[in-house]
N, C-alpha and C positions, 0 to 999 in steps of 0.2 A: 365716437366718430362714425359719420355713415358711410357702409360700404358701397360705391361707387357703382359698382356691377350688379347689386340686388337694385339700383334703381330702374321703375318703370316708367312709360309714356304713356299718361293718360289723353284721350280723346274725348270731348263732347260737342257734340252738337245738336245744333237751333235750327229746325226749320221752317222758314220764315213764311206765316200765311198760309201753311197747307191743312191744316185744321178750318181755314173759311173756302177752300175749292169744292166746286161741285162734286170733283172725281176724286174728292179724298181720300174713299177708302179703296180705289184704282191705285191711286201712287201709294197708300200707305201697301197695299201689296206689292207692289213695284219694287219699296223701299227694303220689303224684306224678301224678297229672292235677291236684289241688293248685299243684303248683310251676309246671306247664306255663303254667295257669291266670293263676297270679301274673304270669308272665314275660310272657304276653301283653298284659296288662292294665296292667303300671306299667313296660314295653318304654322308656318314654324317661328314665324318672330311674333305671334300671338298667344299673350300670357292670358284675359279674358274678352273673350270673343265678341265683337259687335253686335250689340239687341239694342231693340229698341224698348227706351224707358215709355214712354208716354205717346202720344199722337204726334209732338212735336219733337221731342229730342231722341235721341240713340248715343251711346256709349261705347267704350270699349281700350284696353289696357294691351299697349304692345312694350317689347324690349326693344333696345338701342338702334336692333337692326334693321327696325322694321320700313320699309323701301315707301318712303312719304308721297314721291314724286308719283310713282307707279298707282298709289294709293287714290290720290287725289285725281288722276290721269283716268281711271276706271270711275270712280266717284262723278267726275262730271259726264262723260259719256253714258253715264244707264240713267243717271238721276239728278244730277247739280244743275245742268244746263236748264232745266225744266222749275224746277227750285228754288230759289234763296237760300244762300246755308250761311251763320256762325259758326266755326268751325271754332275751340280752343284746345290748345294742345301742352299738357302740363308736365316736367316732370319730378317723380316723387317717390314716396316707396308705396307699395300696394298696401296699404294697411286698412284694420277694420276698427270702427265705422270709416268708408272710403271717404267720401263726401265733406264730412266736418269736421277733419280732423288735420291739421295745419302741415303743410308737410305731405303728407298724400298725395299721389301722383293726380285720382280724379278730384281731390281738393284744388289744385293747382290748374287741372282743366277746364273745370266750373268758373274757376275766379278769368282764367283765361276767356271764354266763352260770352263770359259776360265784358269783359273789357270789349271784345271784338261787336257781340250787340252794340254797344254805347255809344262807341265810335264810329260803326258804320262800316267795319271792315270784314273778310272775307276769315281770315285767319287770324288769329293771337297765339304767340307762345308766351309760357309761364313757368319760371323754378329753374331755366336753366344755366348752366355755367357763363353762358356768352351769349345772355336772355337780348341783350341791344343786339347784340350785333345780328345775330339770329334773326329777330323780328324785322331789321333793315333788310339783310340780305332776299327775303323772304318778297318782301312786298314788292322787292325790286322786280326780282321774277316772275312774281304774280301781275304786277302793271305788265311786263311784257310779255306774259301768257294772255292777257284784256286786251290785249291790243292786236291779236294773230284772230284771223277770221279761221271760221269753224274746217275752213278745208286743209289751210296752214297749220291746225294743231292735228289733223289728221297727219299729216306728210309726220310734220316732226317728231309726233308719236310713235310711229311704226321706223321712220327714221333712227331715232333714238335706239332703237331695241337690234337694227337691222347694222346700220351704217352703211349702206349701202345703196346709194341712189337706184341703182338699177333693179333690184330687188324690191327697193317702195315704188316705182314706177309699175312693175310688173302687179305686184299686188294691189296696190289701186287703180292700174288699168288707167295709166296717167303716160304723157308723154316725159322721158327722163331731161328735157329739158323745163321742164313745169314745178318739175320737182324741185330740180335744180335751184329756180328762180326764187320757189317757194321758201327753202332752206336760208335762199341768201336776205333775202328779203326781210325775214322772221330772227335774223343776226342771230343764228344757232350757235356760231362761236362763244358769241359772249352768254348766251341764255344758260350754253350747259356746261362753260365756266362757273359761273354761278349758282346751279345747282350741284357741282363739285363742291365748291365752298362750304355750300350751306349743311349737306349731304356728312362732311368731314364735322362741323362743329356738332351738329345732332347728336354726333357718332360720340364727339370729345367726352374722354373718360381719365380722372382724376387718380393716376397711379404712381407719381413719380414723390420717392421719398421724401424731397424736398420740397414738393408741397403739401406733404402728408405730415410736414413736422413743423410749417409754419399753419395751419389748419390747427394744429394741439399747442399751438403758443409755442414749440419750443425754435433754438435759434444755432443756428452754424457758429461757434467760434474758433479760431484759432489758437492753438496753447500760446502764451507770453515767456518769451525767454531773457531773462536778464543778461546781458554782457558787461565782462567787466569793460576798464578803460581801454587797457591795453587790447583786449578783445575788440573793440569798435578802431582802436586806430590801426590794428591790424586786416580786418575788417575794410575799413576805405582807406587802407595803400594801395596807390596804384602798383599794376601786375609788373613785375621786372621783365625787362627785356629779354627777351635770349639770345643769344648771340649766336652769330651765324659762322657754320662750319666752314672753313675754307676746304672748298674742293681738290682734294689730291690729281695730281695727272697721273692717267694711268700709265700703274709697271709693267713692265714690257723688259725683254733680256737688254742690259745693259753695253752698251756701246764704247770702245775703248777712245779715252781722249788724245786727241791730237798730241804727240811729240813737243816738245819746244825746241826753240831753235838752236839753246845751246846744246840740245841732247844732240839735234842732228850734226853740227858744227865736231862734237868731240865724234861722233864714228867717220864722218872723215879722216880726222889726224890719225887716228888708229891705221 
């Protein structure tokens, strides 16, 4: 059975046409004060560090916790926007040979990688628990990260990090009603609802006994316990009533009764 927490998150990527640019080997420098960049910056949830394989691709192996949004958010501001990227994101366990070997996490990102070439998309996920649901939620947010013009993913970006309209006003030297507009506009509510979502299944990690024992075929049963006859028809008799206690009136010192009238009648004659 595989342990759930030794798995990792492999990353590859396609960059698209930059082997036929005149300043190829401008961005391919670009792309690697890029990677150094990256390595610096998400140093603790990076298991092997982002390089670049060849002219067109670069790789790289992170854990569960690795902050995709933030990743992807630096990714297009120093280098993506200028770029075309396939981006595939698999997950696996790091094993060696990485590559071709089924199960592997950059197995799972290459197959990813290429699904996302094929089809014509920005991002694929591959290998994991909630692999649909994931890959929906994903594109959902990425149409509406396509759809924010370049000054709106600025607001929202610094936004994100800050919370604070006044403070992204001040640091972009923006009036805080601009901001404001920009936030409401770019429907932030729902955007970073959904990266919550998606952010929580990434994270989903398979530890609960009960599905650790349907995973090994095995099954929950109940013991079976025979009852005799008498046992079941005692069983479904309804419960006897109880009976209700009549309430005493409270004692209190006792009170002499009235005389009768022949008692009074004979101390007369007396």
């Amino acid at each position: 059975m595989i342990n759930h927490q030794s798995l990792s998150i492999g990353i590859f990527a396609d960059l698209i046409g930059l082997q036929n640019l005149p300043s190829r080997g401008y961005m391919l420098g670009r792309l690697r004060m890029l990677m150094d960049k990256i390595n610096a910056t998400f140093r603790d949830t990076i298991r092997v560090e982002f390089m670049i394989i060849t002219d067109t691709e670069f790789k790289a192996a992170v854990d569960r916790r690795f902050p995709l949004q933030d990743f992807l958010a630096l990714y297009h501001e120093e280098f993506g926007k200028d770029v075309g990227t396939h981006l595939g994101v698999g997950l696996g366990v790091l094993g060696v040979p990485q590559e071709r070997e089924p199960g592997g996490c950059f197995y799972e990102a290459r197959g990813a990688m290429v699904q996302a070439r094929v089809s014509g998309k920005f991002l694929v996920f591959q290998g994991f628990e909630m692999n649909e649901a994931i890959n929906a939620l994903f594109h959902f947010t990425h149409e509406m990260t396509e759809a924010m013009t370049e000054r709106q993913r600025k607001i929202i970006e610094v936004y994100r990090k800050s919370g604070d309209i006044v403070s992204v006003a001040s640091e972009l030297y923006l009036p805080k009603q601009a901001v404001f507009d920009s936030i409401k506009a770019a429907r932030y509510d729902i955007y970073s609802a959904a990266w919550r979502g998606l952010d929580e299944l990434l994270r989903f990690d398979i530890q609960m006994p009960l599905l650790q024992a349907m995973t090994e075929g095995q099954q929950c049963q109940s013991p079976i316990v025979h009852l005799t006859q008498s046992q079941q028809q005692q069983q479904h008799r309804p419960p006897a009533q109880k009976l209700k206690k009549r309430s005493r009136p409270p004692t209190g010192p006792r009170s002499k009764k009235p005389r009768s009238n022949k008692a009074l009648r004979g101390e007369k004659t007396r």
